[in-house]
C-alpha positions as CSV (number, residue, x, y, z in Angstrom):
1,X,-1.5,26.0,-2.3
2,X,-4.0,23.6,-3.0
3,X,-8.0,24.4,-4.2
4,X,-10.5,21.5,-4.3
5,X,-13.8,20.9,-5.2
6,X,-16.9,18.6,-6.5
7,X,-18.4,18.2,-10.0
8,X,-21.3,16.3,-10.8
9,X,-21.6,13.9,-13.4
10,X,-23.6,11.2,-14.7
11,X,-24.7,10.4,-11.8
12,X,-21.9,11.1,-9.2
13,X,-19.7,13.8,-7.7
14,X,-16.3,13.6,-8.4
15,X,-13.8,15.0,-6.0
16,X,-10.7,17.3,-7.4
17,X,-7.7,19.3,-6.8
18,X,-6.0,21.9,-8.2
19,X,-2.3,23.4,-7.8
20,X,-0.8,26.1,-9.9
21,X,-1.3,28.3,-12.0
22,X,0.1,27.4,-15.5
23,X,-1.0,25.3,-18.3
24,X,-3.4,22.4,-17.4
25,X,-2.0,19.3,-16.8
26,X,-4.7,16.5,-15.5
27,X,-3.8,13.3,-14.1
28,X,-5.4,10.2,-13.8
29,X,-4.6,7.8,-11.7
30,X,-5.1,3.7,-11.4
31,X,-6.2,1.4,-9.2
32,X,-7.9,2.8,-5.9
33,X,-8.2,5.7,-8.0
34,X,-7.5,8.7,-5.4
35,X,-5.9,11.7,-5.9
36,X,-3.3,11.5,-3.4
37,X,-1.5,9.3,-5.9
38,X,0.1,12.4,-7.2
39,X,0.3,14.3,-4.1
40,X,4.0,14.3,-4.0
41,X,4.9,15.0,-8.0
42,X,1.8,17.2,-8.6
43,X,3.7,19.6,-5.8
44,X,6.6,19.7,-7.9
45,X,5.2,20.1,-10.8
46,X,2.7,23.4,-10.0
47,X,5.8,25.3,-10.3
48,X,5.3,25.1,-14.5
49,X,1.4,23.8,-14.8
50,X,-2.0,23.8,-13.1
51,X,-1.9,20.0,-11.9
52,X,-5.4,18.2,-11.4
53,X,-5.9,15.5,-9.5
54,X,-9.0,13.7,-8.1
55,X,-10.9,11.0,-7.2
56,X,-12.4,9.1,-9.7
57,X,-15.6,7.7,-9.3
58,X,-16.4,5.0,-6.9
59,X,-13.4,5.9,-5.1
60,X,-12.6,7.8,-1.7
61,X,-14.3,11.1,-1.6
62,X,-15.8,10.9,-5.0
63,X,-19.7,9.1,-4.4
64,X,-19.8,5.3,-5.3
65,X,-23.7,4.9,-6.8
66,X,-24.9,2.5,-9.6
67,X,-22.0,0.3,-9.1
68,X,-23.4,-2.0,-12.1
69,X,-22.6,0.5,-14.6
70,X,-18.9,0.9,-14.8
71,X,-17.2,1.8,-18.4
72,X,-14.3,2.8,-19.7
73,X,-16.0,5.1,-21.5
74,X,-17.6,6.6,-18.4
75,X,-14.4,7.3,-17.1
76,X,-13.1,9.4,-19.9
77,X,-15.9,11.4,-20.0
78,X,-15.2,12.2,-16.0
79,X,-11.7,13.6,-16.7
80,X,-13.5,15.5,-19.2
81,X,-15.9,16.9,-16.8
82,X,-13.3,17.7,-14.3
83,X,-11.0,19.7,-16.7
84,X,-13.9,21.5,-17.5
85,X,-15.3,22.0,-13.9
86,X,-11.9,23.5,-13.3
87,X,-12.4,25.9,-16.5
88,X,-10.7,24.2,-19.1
89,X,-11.4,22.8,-22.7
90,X,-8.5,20.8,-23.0
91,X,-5.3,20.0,-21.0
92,X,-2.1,17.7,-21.0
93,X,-3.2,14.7,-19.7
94,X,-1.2,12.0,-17.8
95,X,-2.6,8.3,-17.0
96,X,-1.0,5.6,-15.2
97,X,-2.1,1.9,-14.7
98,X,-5.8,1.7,-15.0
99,X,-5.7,5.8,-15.5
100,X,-3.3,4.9,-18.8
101,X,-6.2,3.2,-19.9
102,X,-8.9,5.9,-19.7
103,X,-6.3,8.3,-21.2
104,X,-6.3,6.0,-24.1
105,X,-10.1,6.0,-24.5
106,X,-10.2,10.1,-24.4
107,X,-7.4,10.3,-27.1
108,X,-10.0,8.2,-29.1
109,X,-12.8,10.0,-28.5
110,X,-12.5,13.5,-26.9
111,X,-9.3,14.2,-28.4
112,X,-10.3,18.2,-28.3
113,X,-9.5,17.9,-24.5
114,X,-6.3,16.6,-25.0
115,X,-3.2,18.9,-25.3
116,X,-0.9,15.9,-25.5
117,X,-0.9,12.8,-23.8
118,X,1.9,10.6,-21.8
119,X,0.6,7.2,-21.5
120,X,2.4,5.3,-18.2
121,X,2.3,1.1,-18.3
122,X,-1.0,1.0,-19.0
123,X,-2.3,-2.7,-18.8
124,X,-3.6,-3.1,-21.8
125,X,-3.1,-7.0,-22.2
126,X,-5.2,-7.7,-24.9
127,X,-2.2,-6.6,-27.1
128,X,0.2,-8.6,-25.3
129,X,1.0,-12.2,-27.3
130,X,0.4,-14.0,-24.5
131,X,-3.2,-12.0,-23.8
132,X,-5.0,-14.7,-23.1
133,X,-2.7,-16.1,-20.3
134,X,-3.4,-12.5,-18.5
135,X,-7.0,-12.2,-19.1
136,X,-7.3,-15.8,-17.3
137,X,-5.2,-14.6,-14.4
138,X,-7.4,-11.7,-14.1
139,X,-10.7,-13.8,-14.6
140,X,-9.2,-16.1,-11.5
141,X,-8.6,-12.9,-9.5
142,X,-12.3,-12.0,-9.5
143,X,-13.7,-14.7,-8.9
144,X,-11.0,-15.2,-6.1
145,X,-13.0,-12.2,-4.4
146,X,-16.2,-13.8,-4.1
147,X,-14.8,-17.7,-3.5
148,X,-12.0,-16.2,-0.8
149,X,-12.6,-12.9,-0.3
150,X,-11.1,-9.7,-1.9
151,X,-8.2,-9.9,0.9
152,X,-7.0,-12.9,-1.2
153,X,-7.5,-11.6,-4.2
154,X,-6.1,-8.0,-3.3
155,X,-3.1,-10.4,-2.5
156,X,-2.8,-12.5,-5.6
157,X,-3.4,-9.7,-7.8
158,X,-0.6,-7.3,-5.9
159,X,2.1,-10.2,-6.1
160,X,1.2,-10.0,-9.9
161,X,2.7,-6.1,-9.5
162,X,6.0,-6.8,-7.8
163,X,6.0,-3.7,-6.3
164,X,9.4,-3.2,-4.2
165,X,8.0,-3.1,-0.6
166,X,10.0,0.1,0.3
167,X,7.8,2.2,-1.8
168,X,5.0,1.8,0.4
169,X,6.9,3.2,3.0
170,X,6.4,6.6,1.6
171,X,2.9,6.3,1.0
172,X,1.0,9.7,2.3
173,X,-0.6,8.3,5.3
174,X,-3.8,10.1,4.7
175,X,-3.7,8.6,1.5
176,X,-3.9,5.1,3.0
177,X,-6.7,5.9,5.0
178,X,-9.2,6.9,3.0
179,X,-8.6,3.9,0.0
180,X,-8.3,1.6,3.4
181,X,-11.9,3.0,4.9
182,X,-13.0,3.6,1.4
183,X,-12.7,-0.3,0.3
184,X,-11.4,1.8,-2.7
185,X,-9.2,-2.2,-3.5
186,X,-12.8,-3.9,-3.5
187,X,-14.5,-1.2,-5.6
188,X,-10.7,-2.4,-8.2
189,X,-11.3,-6.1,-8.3
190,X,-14.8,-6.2,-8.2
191,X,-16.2,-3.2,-10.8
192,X,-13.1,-2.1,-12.3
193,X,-10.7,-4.3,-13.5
194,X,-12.4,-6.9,-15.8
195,X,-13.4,-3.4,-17.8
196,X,-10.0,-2.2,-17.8
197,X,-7.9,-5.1,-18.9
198,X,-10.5,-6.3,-21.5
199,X,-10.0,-3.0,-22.8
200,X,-8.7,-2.2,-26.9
201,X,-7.6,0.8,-27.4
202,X,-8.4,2.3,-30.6
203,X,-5.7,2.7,-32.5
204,X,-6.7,3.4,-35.4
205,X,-9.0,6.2,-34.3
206,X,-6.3,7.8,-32.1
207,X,-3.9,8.1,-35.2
208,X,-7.0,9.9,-36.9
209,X,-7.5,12.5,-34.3
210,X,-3.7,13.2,-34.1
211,X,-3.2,13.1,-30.6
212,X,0.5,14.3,-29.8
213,X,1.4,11.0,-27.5
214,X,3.8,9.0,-25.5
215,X,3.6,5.8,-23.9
216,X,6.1,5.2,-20.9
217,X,7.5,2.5,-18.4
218,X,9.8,2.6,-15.3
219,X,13.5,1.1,-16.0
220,X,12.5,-1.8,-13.1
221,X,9.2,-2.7,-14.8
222,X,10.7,-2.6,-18.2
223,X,14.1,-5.0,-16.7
224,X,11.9,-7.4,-15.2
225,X,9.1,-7.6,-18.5
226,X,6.1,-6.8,-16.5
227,X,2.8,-7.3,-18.3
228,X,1.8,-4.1,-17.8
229,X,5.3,-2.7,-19.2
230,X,5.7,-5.3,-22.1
231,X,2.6,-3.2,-23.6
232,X,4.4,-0.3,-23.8
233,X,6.9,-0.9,-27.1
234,X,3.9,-2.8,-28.7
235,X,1.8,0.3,-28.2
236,X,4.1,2.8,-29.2
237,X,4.8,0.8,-32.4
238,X,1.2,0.8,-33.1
239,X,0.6,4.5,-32.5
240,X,3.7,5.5,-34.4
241,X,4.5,7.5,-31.3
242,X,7.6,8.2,-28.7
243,X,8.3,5.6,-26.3
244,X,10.3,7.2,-23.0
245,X,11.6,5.5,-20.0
246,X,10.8,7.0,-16.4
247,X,12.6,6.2,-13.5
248,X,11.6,3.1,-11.3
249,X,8.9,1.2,-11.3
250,X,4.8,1.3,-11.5
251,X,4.6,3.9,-8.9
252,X,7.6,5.3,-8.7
253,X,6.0,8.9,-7.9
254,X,5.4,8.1,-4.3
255,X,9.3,6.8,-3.9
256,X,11.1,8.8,-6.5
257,X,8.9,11.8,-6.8
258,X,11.6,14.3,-7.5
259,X,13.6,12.3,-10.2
260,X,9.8,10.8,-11.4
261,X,8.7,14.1,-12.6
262,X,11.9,15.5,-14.2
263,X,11.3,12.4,-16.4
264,X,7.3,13.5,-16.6
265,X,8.3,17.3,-17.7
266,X,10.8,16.6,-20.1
267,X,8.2,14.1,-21.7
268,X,6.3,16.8,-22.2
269,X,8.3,19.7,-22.9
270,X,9.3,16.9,-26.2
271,X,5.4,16.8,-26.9
């Protein structure tokens, strides 16, 4: 069974939903930003926690106003509101992608909401040797947007991905329609990606608070030394923490959903 509901928040009203009944597990998700990400492992996994899910803001049924003020920052502080629009102080928290990110920023600063954490190839390039390389390709892709169109930039910056093709074949098809007639790939390239990979995480803070964390990549990302899986040992090493391997690829919990969160339990079940 699955509840939903709005919270308001600096500004906007964030769309969530909520499946079972145990300990709070919220997860944040990436680019385009919709809950429906998870739709498929956060069934699975309401057997053994109360999985959260939702829009974040900008995105699908969550409102999209003052566009101009996009932060990191802002985006931890959401998840925050939503756990505790759903009743909770703190939860386990899950980020992927862009969502890895923001789970970084709220072990460094609202670390009393975090249970534990399990960090999944977040694209935190400004670690990466070769960071400036990355932030250049990321520069080109936004202003590819405006020059081109964000059509050709949605397709350079996807290519960058290498996302097997057969994985978006199981892709909820309500899911794809509402990023599709929410523009929810504009709202990426346009407000939230040049925030996200100029993003630092805080290392040193996040030791300080003692966050209990793991950072993760999929086998294939790790095999074919993604940028966005090459941050993963680098981070881990920096954090002192776990590093665990998940099945597949960068979103491996719309094709591998079952095997995905086995991998996603155990994680945390060690945390």
């Amino acid at each position: 069974m699955v509840s939903s509901g709005f919270v308001k928040t600096e500004g906007n009203e964030l769309y969530y939903e909520v499946r079972g009944e145990g300990e709070p597990l919220i997860m944040i998700s990436g680019g385009s930003g919709d809950a429906g990400f998870y739709t498929y492992v956060a069934d699975i996994l309401a057997d053994e926690y109360q999985v959260i899910t939702y829009d974040r803001r900008g995105n699908s049924r969550s409102t999209r106003n003052e566009l101009q003020n996009f932060e990191v920052s802002q985006q931890a502080r959401d998840a925050v509101a939503v756990l505790k629009a759903v009743g909770h102080p703190s939860a386990y928290v899950f980020g992927n992608s862009g969502g890895a990110i923001f789970a970084l920023e709220m072990a460094a600063r609202h670390p009393q909401a975090v249970k534990a954490m399990v960090v999944h190839e977040p694209p935190v390039v400004r670690l990466l040797p070769d960071s400036e390389k990355w932030q250049r390709f990321f520069a080109n892709v936004y202003r590819t947007s405006f020059r081109f169109g964000v059509q050709a930039a949605s397709f350079r910056f996807n290519l960058s991905l290498s996302i097997p093709f057969s994985a978006f074949k199981t892709v909820p098809k309500d899911f794809q329609q509402r990023v599709t007639k929410a523009n929810n790939e504009s709202f990426l390239i346009r407000y939230e990606m040049i925030p996200g990979v100029n993003y630092m995480p805080d290392i040193e803070k996040i030791r300080q608070n003692g966050v209990k964390i793991a950072v993760a990549a999929g086998k294939m990302t790790l095999d074919k030394r993604k940028y966005y899986g090459r941050t993963v040992p680098i981070l881990a090493e920096k954090l002192g923490c776990e590093m665990a391997t998940f099945p597949g690829h960068h979103i491996s919990f719309f094709d591998m959903p079952r095997e995905w969160a086995t991998s996603l339990r155990d994680i945390l079940h060690r945390l």
